[in-house]
Backbone as a printed PyTorch tensor [residue, N CA C, xyz], in Angstrom:
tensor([[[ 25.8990, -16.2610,  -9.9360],
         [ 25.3810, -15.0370,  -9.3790],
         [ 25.9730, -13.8350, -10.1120]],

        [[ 27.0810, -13.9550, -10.7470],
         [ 27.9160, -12.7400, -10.9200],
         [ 27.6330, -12.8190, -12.4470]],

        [[ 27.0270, -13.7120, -13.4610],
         [ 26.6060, -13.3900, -13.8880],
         [ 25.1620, -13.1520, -14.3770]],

        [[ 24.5820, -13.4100, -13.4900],
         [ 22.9720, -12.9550, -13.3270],
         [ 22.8400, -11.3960, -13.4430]],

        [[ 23.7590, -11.0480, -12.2040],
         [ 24.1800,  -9.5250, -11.8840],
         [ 24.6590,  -8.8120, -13.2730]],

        [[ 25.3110,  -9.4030, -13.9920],
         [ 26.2950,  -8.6840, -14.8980],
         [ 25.0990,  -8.5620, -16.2850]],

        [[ 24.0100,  -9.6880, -16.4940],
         [ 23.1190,  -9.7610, -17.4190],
         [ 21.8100,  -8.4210, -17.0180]],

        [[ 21.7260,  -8.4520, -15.5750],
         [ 20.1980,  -7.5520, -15.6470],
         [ 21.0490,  -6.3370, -15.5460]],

        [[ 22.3790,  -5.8280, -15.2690],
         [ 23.0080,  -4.3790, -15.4500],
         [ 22.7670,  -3.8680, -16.8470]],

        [[ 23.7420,  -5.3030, -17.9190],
         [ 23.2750,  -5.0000, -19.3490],
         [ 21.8770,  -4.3320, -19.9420]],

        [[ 20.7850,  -5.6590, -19.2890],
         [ 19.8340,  -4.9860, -19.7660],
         [ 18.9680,  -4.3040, -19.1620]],

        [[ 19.5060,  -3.6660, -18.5790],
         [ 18.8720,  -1.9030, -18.3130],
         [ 18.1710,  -2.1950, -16.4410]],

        [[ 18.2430,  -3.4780, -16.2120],
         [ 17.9590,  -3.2310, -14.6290],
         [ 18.6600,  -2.6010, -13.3740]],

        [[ 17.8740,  -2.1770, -13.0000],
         [ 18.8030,  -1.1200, -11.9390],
         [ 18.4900,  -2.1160, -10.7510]],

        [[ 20.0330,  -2.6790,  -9.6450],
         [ 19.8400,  -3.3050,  -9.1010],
         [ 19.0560,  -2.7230,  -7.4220]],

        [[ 18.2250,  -3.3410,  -7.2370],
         [ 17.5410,  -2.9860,  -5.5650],
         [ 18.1400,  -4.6040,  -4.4970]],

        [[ 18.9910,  -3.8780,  -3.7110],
         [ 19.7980,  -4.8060,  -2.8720],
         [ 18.4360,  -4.8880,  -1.7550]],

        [[ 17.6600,  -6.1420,  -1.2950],
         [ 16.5230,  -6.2380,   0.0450],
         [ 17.7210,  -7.2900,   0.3040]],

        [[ 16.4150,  -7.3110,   1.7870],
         [ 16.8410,  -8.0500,   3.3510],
         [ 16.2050,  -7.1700,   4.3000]],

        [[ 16.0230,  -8.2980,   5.3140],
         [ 15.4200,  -7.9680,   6.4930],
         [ 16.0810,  -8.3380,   7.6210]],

        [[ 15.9220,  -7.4630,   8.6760],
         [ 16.4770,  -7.3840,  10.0870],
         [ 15.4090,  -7.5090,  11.3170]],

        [[ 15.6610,  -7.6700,  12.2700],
         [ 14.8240,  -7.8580,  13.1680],
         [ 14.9730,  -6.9020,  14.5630]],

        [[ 14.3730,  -6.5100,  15.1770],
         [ 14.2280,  -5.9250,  16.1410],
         [ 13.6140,  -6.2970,  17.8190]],

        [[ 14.6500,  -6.7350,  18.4190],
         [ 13.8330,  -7.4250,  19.8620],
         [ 13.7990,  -6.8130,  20.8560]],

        [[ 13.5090,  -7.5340,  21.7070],
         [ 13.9330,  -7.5380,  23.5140],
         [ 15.1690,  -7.3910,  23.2060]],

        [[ 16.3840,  -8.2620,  23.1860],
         [ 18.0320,  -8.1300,  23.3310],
         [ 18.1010,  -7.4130,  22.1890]],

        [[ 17.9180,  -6.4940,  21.3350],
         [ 18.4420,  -5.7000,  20.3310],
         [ 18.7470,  -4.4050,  21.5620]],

        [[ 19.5170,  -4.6220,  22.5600],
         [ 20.1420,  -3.3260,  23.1280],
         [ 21.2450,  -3.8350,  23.6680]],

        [[ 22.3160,  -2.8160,  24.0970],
         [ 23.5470,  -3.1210,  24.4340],
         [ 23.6680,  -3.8050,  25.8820]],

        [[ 24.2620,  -5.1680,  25.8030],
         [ 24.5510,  -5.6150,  26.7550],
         [ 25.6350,  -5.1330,  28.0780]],

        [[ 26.3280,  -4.1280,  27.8150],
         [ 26.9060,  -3.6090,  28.5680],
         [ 27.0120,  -2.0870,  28.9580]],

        [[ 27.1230,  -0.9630,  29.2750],
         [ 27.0850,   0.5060,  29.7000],
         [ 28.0130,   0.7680,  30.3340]],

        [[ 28.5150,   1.8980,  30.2480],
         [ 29.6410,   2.5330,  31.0850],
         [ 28.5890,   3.6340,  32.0180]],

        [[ 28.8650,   3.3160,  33.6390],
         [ 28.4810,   3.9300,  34.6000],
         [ 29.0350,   4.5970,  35.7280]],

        [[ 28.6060,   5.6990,  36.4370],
         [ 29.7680,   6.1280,  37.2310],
         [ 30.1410,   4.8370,  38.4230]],

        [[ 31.3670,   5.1800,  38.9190],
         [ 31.9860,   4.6780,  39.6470],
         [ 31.2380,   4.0000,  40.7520]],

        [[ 30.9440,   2.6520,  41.0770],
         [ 30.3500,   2.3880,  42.7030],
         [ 28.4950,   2.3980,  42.2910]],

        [[ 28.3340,   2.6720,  41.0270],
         [ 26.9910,   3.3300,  40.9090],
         [ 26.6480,   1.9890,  39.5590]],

        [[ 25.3040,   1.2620,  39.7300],
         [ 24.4580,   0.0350,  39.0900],
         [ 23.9230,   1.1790,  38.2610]],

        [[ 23.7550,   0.4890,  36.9690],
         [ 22.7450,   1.1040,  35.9900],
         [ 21.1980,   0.3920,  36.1690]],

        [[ 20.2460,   0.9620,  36.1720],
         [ 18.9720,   0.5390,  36.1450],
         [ 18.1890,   0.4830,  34.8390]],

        [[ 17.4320,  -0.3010,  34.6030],
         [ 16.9870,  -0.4350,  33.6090],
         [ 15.2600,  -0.7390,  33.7890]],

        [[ 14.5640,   0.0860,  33.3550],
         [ 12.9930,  -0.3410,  32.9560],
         [ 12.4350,  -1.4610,  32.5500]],

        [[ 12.1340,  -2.1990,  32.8970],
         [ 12.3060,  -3.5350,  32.3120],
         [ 10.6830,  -3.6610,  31.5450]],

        [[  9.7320,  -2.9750,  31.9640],
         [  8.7430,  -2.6630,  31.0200],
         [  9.1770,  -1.9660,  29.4180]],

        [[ 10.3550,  -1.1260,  29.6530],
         [ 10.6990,  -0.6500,  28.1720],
         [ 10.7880,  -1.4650,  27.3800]],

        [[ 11.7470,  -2.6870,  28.3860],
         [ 12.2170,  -3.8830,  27.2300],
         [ 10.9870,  -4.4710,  26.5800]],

        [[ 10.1550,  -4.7730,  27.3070],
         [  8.6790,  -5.7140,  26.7480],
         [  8.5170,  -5.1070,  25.4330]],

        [[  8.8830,  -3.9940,  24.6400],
         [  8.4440,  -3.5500,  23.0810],
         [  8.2540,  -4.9420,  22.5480]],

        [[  7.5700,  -5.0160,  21.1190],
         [  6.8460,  -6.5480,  20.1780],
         [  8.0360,  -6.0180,  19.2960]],

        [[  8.4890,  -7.5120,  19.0830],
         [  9.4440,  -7.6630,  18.0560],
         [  8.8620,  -7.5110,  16.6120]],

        [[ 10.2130,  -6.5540,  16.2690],
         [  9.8960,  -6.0910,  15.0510],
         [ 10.2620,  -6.7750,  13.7670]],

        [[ 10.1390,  -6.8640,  12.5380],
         [ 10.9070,  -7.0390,  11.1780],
         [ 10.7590,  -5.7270,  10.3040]],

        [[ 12.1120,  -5.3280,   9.6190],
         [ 12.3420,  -3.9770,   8.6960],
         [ 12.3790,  -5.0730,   7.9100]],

        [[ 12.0440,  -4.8800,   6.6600],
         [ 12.2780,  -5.0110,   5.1990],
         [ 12.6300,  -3.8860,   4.7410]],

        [[ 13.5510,  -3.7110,   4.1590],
         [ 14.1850,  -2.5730,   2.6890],
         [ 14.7120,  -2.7370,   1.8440]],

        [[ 14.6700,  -1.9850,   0.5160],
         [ 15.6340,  -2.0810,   0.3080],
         [ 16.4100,  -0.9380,  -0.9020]],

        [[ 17.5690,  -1.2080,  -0.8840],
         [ 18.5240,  -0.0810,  -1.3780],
         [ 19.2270,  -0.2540,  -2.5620]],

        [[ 19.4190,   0.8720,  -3.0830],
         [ 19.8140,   1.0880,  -4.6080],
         [ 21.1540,   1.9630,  -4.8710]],

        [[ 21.9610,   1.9890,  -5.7440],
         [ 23.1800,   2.7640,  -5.4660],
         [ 22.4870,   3.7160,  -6.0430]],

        [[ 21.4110,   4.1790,  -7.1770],
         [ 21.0060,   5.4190,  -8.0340],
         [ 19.9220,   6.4050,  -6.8610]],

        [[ 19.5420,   5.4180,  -5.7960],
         [ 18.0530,   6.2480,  -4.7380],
         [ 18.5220,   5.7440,  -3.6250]],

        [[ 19.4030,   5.0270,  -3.3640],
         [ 19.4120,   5.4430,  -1.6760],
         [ 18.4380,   4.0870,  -1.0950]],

        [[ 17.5390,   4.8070,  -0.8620],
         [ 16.6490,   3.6010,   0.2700],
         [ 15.3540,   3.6380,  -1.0130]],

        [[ 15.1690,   2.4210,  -1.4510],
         [ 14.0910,   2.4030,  -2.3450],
         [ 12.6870,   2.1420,  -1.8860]],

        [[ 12.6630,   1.5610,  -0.7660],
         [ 10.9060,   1.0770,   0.2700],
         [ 11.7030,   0.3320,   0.8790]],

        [[ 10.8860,   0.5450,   2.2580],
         [ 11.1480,   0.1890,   3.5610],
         [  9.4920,  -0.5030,   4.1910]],

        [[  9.3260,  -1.4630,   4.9130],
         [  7.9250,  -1.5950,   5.6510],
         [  8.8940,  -2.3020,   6.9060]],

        [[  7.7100,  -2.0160,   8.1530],
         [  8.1510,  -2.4260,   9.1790],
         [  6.9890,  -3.5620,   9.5490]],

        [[  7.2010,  -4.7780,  10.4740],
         [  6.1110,  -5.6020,  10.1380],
         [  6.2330,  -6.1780,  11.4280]],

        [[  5.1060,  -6.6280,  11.8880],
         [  5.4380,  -7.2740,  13.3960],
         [  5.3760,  -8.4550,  13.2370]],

        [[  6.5030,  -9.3750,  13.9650],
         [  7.1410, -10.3750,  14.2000],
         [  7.8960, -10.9040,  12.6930]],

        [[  8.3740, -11.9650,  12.7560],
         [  9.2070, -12.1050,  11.3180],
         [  8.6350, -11.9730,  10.1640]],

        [[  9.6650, -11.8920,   8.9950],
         [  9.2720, -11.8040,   7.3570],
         [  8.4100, -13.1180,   6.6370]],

        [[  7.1460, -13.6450,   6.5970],
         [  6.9090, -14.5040,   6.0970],
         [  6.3730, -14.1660,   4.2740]],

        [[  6.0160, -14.9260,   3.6730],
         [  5.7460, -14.7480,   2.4090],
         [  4.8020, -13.6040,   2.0630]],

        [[  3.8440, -13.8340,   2.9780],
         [  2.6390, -12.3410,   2.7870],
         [  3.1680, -11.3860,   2.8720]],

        [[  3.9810, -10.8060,   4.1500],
         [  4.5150,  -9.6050,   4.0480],
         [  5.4660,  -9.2530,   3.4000]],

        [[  6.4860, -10.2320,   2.6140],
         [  7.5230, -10.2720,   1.6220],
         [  6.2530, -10.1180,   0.1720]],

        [[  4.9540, -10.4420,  -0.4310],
         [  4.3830,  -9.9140,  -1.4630],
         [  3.8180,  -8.8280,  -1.1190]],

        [[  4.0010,  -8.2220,   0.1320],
         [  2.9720,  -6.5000,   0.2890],
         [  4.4030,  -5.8850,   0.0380]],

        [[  5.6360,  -6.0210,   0.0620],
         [  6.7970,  -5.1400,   0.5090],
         [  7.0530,  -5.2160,  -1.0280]],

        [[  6.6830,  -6.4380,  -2.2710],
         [  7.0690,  -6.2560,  -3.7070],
         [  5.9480,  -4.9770,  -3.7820]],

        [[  4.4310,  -5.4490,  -3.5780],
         [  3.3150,  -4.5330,  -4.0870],
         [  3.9840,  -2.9390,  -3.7770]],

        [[  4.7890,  -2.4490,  -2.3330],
         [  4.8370,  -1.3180,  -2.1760],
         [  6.0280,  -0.7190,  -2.9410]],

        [[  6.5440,  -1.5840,  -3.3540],
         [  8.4840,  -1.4720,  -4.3440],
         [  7.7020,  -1.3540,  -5.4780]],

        [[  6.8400,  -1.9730,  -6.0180],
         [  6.3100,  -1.8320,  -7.6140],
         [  5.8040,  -0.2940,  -7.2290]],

        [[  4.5280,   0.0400,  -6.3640],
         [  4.6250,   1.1390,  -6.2690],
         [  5.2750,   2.3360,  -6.2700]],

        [[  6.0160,   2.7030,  -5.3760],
         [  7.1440,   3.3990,  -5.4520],
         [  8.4240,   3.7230,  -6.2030]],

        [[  8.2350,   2.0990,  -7.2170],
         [  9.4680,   2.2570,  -8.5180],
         [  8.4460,   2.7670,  -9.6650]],

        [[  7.4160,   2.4080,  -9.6690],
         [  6.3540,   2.6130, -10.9550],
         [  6.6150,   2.4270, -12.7620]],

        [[  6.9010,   0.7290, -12.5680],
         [  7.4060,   0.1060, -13.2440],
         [  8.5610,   0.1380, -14.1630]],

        [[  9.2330,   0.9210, -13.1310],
         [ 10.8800,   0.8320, -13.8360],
         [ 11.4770,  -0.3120, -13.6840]],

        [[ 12.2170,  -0.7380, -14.5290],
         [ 12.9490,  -2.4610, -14.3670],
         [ 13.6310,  -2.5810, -13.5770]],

        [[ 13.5510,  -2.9030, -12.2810],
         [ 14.2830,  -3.4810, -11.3290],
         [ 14.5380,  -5.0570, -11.4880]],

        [[ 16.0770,  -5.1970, -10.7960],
         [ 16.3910,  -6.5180, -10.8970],
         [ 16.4210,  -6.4000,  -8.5030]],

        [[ 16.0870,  -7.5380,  -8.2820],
         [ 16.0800,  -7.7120,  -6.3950],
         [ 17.3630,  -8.6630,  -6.3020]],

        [[ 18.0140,  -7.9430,  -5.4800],
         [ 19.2500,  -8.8320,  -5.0340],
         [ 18.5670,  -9.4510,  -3.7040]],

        [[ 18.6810, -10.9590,  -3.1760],
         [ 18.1030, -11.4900,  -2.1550],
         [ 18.4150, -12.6760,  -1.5360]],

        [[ 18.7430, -12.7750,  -0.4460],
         [ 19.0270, -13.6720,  -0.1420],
         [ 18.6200, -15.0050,   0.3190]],

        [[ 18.4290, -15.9350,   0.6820],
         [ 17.8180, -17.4370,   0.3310],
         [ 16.9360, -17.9070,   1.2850]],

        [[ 16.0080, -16.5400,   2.0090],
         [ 15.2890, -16.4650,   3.4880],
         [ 14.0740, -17.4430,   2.6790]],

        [[ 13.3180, -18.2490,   3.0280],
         [ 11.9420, -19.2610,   2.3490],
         [ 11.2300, -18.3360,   2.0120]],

        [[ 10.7950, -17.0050,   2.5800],
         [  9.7550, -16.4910,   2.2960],
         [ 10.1690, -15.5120,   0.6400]],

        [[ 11.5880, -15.7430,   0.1560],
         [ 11.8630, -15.1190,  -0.8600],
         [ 11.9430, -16.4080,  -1.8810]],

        [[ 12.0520, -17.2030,  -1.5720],
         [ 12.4830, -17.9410,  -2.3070],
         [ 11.4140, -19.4730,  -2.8610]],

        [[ 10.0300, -19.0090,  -2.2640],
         [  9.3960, -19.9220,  -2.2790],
         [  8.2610, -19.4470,  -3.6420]],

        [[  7.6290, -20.9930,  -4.4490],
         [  6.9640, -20.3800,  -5.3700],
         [  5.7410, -19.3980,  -5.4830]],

        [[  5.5090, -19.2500,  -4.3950],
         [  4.5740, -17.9370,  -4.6060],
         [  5.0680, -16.2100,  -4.3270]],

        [[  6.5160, -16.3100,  -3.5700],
         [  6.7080, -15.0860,  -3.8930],
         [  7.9070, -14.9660,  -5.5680]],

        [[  7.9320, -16.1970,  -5.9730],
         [  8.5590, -15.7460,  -7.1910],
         [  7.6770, -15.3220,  -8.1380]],

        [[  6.4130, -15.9410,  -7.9110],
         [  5.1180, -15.5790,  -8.4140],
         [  4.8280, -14.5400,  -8.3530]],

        [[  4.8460, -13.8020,  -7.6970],
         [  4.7520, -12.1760,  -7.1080],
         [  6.1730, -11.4250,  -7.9490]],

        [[  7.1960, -12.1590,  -7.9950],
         [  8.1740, -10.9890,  -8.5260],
         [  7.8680, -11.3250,  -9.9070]],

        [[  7.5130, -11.9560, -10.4360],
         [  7.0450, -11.7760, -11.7320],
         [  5.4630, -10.8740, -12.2290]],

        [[  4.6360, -11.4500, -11.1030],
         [  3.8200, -10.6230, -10.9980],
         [  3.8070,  -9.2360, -11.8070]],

        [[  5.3250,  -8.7340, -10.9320],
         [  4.8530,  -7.0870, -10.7190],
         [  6.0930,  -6.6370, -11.8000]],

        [[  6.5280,  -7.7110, -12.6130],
         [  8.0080,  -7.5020, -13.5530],
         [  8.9480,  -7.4130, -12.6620]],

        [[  9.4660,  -7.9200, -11.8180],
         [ 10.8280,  -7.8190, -11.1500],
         [ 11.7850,  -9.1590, -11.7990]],

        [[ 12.9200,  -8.7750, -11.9030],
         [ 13.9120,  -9.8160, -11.8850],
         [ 14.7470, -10.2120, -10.5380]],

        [[ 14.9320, -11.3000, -10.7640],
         [ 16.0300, -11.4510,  -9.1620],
         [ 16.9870, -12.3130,  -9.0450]],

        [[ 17.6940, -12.1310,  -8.3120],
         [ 19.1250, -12.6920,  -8.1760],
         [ 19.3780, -13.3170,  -6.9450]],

        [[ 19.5620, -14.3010,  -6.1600],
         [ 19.3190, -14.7890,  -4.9710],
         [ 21.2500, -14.8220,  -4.9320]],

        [[ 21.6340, -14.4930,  -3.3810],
         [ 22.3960, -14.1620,  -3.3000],
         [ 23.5920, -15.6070,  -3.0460]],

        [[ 24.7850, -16.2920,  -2.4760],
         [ 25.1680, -17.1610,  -2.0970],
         [ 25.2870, -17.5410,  -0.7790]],

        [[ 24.1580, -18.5810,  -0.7100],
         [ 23.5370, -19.0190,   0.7520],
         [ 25.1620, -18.9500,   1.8920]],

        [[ 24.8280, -18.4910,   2.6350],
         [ 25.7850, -17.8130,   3.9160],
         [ 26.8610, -16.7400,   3.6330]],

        [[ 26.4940, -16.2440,   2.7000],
         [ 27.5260, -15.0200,   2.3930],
         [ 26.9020, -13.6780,   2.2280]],

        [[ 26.6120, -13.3900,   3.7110],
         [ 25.5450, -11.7570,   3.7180],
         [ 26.4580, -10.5580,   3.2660]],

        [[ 28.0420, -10.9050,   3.1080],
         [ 28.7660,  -9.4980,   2.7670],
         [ 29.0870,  -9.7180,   1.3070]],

        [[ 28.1130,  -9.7670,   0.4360],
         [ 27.9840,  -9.9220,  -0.8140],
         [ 26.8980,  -8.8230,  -0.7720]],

        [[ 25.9660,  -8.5110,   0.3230],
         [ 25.0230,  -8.1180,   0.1830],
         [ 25.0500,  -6.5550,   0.9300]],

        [[ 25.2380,  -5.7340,  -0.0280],
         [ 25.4610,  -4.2710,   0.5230],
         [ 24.4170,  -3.5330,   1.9070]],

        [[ 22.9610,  -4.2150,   1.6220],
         [ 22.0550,  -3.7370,   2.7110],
         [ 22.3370,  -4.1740,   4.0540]],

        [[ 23.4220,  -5.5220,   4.0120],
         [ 24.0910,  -5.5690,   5.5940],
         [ 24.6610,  -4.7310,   6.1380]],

        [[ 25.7860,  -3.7130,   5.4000],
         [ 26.1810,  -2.5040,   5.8490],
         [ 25.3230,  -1.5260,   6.5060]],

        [[ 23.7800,  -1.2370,   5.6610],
         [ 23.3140,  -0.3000,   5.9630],
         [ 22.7340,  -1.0160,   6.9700]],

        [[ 21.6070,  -1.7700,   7.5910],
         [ 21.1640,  -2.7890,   8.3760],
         [ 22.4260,  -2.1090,   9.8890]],

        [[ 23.9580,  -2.9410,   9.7640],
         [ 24.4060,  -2.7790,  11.0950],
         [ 24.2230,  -1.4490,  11.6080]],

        [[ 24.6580,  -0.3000,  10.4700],
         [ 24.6040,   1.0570,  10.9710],
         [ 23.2220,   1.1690,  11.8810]],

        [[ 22.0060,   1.2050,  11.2380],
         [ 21.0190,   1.1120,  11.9330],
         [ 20.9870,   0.6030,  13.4350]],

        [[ 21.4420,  -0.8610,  13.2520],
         [ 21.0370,  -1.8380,  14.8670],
         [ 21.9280,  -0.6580,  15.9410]],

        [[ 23.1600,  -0.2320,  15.3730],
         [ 24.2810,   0.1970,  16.1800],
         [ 23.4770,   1.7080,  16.8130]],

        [[ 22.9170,   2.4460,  15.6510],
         [ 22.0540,   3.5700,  16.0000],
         [ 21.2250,   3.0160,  16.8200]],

        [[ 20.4080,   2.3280,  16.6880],
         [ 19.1980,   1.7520,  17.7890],
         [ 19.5480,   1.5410,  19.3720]],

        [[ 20.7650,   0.7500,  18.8740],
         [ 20.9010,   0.0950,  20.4750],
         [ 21.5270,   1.6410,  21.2240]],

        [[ 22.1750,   2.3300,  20.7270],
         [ 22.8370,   3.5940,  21.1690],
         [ 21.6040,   4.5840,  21.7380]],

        [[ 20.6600,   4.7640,  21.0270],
         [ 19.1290,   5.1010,  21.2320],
         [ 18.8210,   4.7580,  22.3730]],

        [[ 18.3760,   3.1890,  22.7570],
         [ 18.2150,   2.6540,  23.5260],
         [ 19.1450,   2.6710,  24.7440]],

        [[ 20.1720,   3.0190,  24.7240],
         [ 20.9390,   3.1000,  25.8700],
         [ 21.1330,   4.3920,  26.6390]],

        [[ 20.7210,   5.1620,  25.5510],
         [ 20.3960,   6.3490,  26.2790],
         [ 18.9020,   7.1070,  26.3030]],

        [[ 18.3740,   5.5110,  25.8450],
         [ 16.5500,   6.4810,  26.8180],
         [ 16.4810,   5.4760,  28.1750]],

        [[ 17.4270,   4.2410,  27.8890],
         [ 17.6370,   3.7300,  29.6930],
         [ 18.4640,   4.4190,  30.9580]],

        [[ 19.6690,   5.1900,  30.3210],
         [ 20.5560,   6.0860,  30.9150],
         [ 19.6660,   7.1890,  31.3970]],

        [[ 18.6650,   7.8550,  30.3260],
         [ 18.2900,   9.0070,  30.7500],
         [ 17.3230,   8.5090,  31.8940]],

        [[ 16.1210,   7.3230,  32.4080],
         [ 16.0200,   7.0450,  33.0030],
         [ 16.7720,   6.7820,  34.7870]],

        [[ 17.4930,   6.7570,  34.3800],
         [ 18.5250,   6.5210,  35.3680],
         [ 18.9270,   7.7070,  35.8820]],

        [[ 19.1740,   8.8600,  35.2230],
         [ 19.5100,   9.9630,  35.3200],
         [ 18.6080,  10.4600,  35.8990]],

        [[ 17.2830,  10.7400,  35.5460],
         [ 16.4360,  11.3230,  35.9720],
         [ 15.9390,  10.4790,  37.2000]],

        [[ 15.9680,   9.4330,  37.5860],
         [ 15.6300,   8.8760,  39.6490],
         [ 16.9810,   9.2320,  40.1210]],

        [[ 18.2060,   9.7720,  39.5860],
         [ 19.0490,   9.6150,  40.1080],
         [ 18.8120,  11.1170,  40.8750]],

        [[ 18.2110,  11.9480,  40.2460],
         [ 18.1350,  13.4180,  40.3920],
         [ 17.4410,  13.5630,  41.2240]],

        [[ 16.2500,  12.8480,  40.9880],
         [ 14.8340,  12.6870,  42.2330],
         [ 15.2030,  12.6120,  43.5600]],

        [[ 16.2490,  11.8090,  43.7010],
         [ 16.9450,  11.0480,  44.7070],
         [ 17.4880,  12.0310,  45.2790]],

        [[ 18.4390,  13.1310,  44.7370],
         [ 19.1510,  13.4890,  45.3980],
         [ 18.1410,  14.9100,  45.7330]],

        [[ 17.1730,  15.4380,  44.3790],
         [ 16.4810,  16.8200,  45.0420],
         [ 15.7380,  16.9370,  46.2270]]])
C-alpha cells in the first residue's frame, strides 16, 4: 500500500481519500442530560427518517472533492455515479482513490469504471480505517449530526414543556 501511495504521489496523482458512512434510525445519541425529576421525550415519528449513505471524498490540496448522498447502502451503481460525478468535478486531472475493501469498490465492474474515467487506486488494509483520513472527517460529521438531532428532540421537548405550563 505504501508503496502504491508513494508511486501515484511521484507521478503527479493527487491523492482523493473516499468512503462511505451511513445514516439511520440509531445515528442519535443514546443518552441526554435532562432537568432533574424530568423524562426526555422523544418524537418517535422523527426517528422513522430512510436511511441514508454519504459517499465523499477528500483531498489535502481541495478539501471535500464530491460528496453524493444515496438512499440505503453503497452498492456498485451508486459507487460508478459517485466516480462519473468525481471525474466531473476533477475534469480530468489525475487522481489516484484511496479506498477501502467495501465489494462495491472492489468488484470488477467498478474497477472498470475507475479506469473508465482514468482514475488510479489504492485499496486500503482490510480492517484498518485509521489509515484512512476521511474517518476523521466522517466522525466529526456523525458527532455534528447526532448533536443536531438532540437538539431538534430537546427543542421538542422544550416547546410541550412550555405549552404545558402557559
Amino acid at each position: 500500500m505504501k508503496r502504491l501511495l508513494t508511486m501515484a504521489k511521484n507521478d503527479g496523482y493527487r491523492m482523493v481519500y473516499a468512503d462511505e458512512t451511513m445514516f439511520t434510525r440509531k445515528t442519535c445519541p443514546d443518552k441526554e442530560w435532562t432537568r432533574k425529576k424530568e423524562n426526555m421525550t422523544v418524537d418517535m415519528a422523527k426517528l422513522a427518517e430512510p436511511t441514508l449513505a454519504l459517499l465523499a471524498g477528500i483531498s489535502l490540496d481541495k478539501g471535500v472533492e464530491h460528496f453524493q448522498v444515496f438512499n440505503l447502502s453503497v452498492n456498485v451503481e451508486k459507487f460508478q455515479e459517485w466516480l462519473t460525478g468525481l471525474r466531473a468535478s476533477t475534469e480530468g486531472e489525475k487522481i489516484c482513490l484511496f479506498l477501502d475493501n467495501l465489494s462495491a469498490h472492489t468488484s470488477e465492474r467498478a474497477k472498470a469504471a475507475m479506469r473508465e474515467h482514468g482514475f488510479r487506486w489504492v485499496y486500503n488494509v482490510p480492517y484498518s480505517p485509521d489509515y484512512n483520513p476521511i474517518e476523521l472527517v466522517f466522525s466529526q460529521v456523525k458527532a455534528n449530526f447526532k448533536a443536531m438531532r438532540a437538539k431538534k428532540f430537546m427543542g421538542l421537548t422544550q416547546d410541550s414543556h412550555e405549552s404545558l405550563v402557559t
